[in-house]
C-alpha positions in Angstrom: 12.0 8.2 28.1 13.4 11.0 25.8 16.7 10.7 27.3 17.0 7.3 27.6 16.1 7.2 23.9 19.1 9.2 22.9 21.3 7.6 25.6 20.6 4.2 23.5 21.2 5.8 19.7 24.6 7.2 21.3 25.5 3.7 22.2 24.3 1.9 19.1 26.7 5.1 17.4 29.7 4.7 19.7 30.2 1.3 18.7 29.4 1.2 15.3 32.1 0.4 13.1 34.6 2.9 11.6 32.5 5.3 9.2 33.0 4.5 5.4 33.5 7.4 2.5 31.2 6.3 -0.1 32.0 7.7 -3.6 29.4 9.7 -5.8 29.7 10.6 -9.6 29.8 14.2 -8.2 32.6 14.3 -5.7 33.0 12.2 -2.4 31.4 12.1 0.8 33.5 12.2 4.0 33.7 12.4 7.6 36.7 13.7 9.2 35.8 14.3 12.8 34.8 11.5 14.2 31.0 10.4 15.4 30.7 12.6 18.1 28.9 15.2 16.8 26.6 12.5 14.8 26.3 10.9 17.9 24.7 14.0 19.4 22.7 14.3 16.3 20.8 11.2 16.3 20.0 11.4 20.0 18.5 14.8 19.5 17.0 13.1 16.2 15.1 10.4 18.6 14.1 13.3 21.0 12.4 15.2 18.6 12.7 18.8 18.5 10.9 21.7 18.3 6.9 21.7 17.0 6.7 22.5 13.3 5.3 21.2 9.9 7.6 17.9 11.0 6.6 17.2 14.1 5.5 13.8 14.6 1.8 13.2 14.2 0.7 9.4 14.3 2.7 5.9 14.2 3.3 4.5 10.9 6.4 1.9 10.2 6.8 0.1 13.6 8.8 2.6 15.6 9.0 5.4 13.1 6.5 8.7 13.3 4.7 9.6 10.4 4.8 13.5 9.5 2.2 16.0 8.3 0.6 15.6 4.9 3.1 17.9 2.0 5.8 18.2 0.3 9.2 18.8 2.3 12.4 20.0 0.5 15.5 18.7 2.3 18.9 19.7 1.9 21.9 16.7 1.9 25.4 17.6 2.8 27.5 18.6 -0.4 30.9 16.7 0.8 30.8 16.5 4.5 28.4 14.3 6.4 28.4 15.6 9.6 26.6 18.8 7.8 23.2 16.8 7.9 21.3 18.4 10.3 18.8 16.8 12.7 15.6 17.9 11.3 16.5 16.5 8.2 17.2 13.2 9.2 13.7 13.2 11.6 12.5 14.2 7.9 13.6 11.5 5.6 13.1 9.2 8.3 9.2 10.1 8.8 7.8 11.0 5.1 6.2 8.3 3.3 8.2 8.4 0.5 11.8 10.2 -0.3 12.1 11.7 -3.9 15.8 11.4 -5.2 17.6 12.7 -8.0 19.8 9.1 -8.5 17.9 6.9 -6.3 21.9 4.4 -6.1 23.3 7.5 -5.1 20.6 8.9 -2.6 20.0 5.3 -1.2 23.3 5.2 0.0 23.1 8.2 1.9 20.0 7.0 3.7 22.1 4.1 4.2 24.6 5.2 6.0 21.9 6.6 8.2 20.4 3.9 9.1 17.3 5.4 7.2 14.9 2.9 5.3 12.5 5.2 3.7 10.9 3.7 0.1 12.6 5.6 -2.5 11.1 7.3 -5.8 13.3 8.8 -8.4 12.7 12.6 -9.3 15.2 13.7 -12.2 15.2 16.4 -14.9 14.1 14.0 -17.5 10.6 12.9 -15.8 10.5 15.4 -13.5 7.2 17.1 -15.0 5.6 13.5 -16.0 5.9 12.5 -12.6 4.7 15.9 -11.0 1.3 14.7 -11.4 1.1 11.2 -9.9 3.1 12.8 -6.9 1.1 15.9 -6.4 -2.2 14.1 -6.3 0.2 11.1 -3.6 0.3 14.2 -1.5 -3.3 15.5 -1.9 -4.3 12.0 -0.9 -2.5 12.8 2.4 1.1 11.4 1.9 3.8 13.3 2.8 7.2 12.8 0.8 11.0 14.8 0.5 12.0 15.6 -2.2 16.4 15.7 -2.3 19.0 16.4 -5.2 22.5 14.5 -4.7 24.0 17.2 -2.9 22.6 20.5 -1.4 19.0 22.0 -1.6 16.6 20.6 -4.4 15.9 22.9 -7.1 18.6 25.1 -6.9 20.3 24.3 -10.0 18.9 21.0 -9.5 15.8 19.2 -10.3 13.1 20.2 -8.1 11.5 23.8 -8.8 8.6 22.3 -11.4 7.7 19.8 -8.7 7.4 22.7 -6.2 5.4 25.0 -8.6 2.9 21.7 -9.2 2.6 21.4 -5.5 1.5 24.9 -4.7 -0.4 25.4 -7.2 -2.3 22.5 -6.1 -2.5 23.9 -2.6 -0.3 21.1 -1.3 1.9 22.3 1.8 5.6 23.2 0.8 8.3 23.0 3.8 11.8 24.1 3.2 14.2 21.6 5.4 17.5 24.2 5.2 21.1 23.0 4.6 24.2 23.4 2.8 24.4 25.4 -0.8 27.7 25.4 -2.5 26.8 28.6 -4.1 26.2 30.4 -0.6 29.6 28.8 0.6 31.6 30.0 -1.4 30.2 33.6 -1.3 30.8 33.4 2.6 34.1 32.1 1.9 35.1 34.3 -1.0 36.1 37.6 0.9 34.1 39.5 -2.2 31.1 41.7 -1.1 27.8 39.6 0.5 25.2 42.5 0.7 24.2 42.0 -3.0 24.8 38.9 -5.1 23.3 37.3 -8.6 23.3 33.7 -8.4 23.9 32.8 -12.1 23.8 28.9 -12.4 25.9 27.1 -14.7 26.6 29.2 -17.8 26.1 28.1 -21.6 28.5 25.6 -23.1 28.9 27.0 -25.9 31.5 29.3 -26.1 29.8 32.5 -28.1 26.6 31.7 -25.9 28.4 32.2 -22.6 29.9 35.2 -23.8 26.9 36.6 -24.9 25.9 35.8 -21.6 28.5 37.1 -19.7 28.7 40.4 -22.0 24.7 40.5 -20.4 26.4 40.3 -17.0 29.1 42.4 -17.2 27.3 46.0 -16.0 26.3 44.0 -12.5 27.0 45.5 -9.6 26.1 42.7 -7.1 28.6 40.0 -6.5 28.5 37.0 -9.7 27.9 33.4 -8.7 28.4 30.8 -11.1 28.5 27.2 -10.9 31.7 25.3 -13.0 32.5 22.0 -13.8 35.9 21.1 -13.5 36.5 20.6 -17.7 35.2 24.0 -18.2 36.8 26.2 -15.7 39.7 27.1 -17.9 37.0 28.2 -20.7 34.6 29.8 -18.1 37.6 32.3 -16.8 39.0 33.2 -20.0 35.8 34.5 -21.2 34.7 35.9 -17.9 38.4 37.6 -18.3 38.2 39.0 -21.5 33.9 40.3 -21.0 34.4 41.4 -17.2 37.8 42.6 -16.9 40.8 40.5 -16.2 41.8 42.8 -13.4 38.2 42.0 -11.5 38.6 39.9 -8.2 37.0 36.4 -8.1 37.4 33.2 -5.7 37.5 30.0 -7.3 35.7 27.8 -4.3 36.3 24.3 -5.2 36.1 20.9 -3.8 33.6 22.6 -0.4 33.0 21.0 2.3 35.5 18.0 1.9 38.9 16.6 2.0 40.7 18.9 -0.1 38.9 22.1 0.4 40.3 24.9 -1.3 39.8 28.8 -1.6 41.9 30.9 -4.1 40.8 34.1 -4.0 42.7 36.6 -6.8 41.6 38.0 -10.2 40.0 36.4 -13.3 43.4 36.8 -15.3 45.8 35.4 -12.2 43.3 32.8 -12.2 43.0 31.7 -15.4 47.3 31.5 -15.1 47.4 29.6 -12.0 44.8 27.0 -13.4 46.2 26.6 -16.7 49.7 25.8 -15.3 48.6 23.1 -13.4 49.8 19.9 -14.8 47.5 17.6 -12.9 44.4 19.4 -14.4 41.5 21.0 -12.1 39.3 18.5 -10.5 35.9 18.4 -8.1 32.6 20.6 -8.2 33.4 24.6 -8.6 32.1 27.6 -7.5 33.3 30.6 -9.0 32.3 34.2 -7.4 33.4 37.1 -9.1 33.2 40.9 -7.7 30.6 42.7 -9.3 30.6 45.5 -11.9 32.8 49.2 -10.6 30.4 52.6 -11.1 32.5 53.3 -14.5 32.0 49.7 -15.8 28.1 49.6 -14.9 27.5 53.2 -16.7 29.7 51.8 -19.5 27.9 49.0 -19.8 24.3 51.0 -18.8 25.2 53.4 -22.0 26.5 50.7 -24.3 22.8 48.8 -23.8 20.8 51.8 -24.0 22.6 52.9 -27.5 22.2 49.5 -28.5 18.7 49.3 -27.9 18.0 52.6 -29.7 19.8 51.3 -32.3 17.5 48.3 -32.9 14.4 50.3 -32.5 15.8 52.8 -35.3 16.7 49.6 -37.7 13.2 47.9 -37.1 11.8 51.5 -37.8 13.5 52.1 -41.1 12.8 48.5 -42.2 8.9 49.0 -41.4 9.2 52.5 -43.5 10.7 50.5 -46.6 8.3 47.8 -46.5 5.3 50.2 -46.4 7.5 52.7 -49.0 7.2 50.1 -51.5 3.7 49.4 -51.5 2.6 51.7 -54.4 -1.3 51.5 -53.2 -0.7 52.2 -50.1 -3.4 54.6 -48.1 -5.0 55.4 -51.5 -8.9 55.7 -52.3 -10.8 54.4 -54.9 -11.3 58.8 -56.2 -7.4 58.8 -56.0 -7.7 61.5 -53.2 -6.4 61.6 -50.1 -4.6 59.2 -48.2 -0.7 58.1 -49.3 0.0 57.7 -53.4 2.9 55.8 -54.7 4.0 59.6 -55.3 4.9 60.1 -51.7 6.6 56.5 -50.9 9.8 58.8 -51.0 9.0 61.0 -48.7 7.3 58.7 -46.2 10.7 56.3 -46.3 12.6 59.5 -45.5 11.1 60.6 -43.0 10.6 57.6 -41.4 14.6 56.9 -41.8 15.1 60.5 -40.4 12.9 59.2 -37.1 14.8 56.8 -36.5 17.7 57.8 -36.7 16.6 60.9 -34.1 15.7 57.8 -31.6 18.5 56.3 -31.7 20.7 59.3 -31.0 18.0 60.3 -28.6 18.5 56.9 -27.1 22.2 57.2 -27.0 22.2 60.7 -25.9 19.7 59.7 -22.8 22.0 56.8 -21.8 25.1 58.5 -21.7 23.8 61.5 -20.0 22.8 59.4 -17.3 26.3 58.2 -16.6 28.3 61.2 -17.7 30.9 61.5 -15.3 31.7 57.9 -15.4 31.8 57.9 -19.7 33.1 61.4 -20.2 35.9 60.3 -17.8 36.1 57.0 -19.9 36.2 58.9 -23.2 38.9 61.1 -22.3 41.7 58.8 -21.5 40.9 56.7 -24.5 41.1 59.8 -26.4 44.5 60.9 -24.9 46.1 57.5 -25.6 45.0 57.4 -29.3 46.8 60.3 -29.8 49.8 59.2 -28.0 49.8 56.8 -30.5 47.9 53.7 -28.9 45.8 51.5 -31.3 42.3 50.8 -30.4 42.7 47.4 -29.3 45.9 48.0 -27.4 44.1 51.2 -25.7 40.8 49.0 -24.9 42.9 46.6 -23.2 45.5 48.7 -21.2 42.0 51.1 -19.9 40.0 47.5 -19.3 42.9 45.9 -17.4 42.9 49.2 -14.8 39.6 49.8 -14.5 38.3 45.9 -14.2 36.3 46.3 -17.5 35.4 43.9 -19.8 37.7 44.5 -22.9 34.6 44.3 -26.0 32.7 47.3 -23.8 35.6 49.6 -24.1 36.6 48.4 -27.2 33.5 49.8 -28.9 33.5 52.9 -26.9 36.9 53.3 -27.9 36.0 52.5 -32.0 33.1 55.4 -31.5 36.0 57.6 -29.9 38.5 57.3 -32.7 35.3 57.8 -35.2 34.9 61.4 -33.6 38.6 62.4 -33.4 38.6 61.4 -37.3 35.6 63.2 -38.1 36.4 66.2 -35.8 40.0 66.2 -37.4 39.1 67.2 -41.1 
């Protein structure tokens, strides 16, 4: 029976009319090779497959097979629908209910597939009202997948406050794997795999996303951002001047479709080749970007640990003068003992002096840490101020060879130029 069932969904495929590419608000769908390997898919769909969470349990919707009670995350192709595999389509065909990010959009993917599961939007604006009536659907002993409009839910997609309702209701939670866009263009990008920091779409707003990528910049796994198209220009400028212009990245855009393209250089030959481009930069974007060398990470190591002690010595002092002030303060009613408005002075002082002592201590501690790396740092910056170089032009020529971003040797370099003043009179 099993292979005359998929002997009949090949036929039904073979002569079904020429495959359509429906457009999305996101990119477009297509399908280049044929309906071969479709063909293959649906008859292994109607076969079932191995036993799992998914495996058919007891009939429901005339020929369909209901699934196991729980929630079931399924990925969607991101461009290319021959990338939907066969569990997932046994999946959305069986739950009682399919979740959807933009049920128009979702609907005509099910469409395409033949698929007639009731639909139920899921979105990032009533994703945590409707967490509740769906979690207590599921306790009741529905089963529903939840999708995004391309890729695998909740990954920078709606999906992850559903997930967390769900188990912490005890409701079952099955992952249903398939494409990511961030994970194919890290495959794709040529830049190192074993470590990698997947980063989401970055702020807006431009002193935000520096401030973010400044956070960034002493990483020494592989970067992984998401970009839309109108920001990519914006997005590798900043990256250039925080990480280092001279740091390799691979702008991944348009995956899994029609005009698929990989170009894999550094941030500042990017940022040239996309800016010169008269047509503009279009479809979904991943960008990866190598991570962090040993000099920039203990740069950027130091730099936070100076800055840090810095803060903690500011918040001191300010505590001391506030309490300084207070002309009662630790006094008794005999006037003896305790701290009189006599020794506000002295307490201010000396609680100024400990700061200061953990800031430097701070300081001190971070760049012993990473001394060969800073030491080595501080050395060429101090040989090109005296060959005449300027701060800024020394920050940039040392960030553009060593892959840094520019601010992180430019302060290093200010602090340099500070000692060969004060060590010069």
């Amino acid at each position: 029976m099993r292979a005359a069932a998929g002997a009949r969904a090949s036929a039904l495929l073979l002569r079904a009319p020429p495959l359509l590419v429906p457009q999305r608000c996101r990119g477009a769908w297509h399908q280049p090779c044929g309906r071969r390997a479709l063909a293959a898919a649906a008859a292994a769909a109607a076969g079932g497959g191995e036993e799992g969470p998914d495996a058919p349990s007891t009939a429901a919707r005339g020929s369909e097979q209901r699934l196991q009670p729980g929630l079931y995350l399924v990925g969607t192709p991101i461009g290319n629908l021959e990338d939907i595999s066969v569990r997932a389509l046994r999946v959305l065909r069986g739950v009682d209910t399919v979740l959807a990010e933009d049920t128009r959009h979702s609907r005509r993917l099910l469409d395409h597939f033949g698929i007639r599961t009731p639909l139920l939007s899921c979105h990032e604006h009533n994703e945590q009202q409707r967490a509740r009536a769906v979690v207590q659907r599921l306790q009741s002993g529905e089963s529903m997948a939840l999708i995004s409009d391309a890729g695998m839910p909740a990954i920078s997609d709606p999906g992850a406050a559903l997930v967390a309702a769900a188990a912490a209701a005890g409701v079952p939670v099955w992952p249903v794997p398939g494409p990511c866009a961030a994970l194919c263009g890290l495959v794709g990008s040529g830049l190192p795999t074993g470590q990698f920091l997947f980063c989401g779409f970055l702020p807006p707003k431009q002193a935000a996303r520096r401030a973010e990528l400044r956070r960034l910049a002493g990483q020494r796994a592989t970067l992984l951002f998401y970009v839309p198209p109108h920001a990519l220009l914006a997005v590798l400028s900043d990256a250039a001047e925080e990480l280092g212009g001279a740091r390799r990245c691979c702008v991944a855009r348009e995956l899994t479709k029609l005009h698929e393209e990989f170009s894999r250089t550094t941030l500042a030959e990017a940022l040239a080749d996309y800016g010169s481009r008269p047509e503009g930069v279009k479809g979904e974007i991943v960008l990866a970007v190598e991570g962090a060398s040993e000099a920039a990470a203990a740069v950027a190591e130091a730099g936070a640990q100076a800055a840090l002690g810095a803060a903690a010595g500011q918040r001191r002092a300010t505590a001391a003068a506030a309490g300084g002030g207070d002309s009662s303060c630790g006094s008794d009613s005999s006037g003896g003992g305790g701290v009189g408005s006599g020794d506000g002075g002295g307490v201010l002082d000396a609680a100024a002096t400990a700061a200061a002592a953990d800031a430097g201590a701070a300081a001190a501690a971070a760049s012993s840490a990473a001394a060969g790396d800073v030491t080595a740092l501080r050395q060429r910056i101090a040989a090109l101020l005296r060959e005449g170089a300027s701060v800024s032009d020394a920050s940039r020529q040392l960030a553009q060879q060593l892959a840094m971003g520019r601010s992180q040797v430019y302060k290093l370099a200010l602090t340099v130029k500070q000692e060969e003043a004060s060590g010069g009179e």
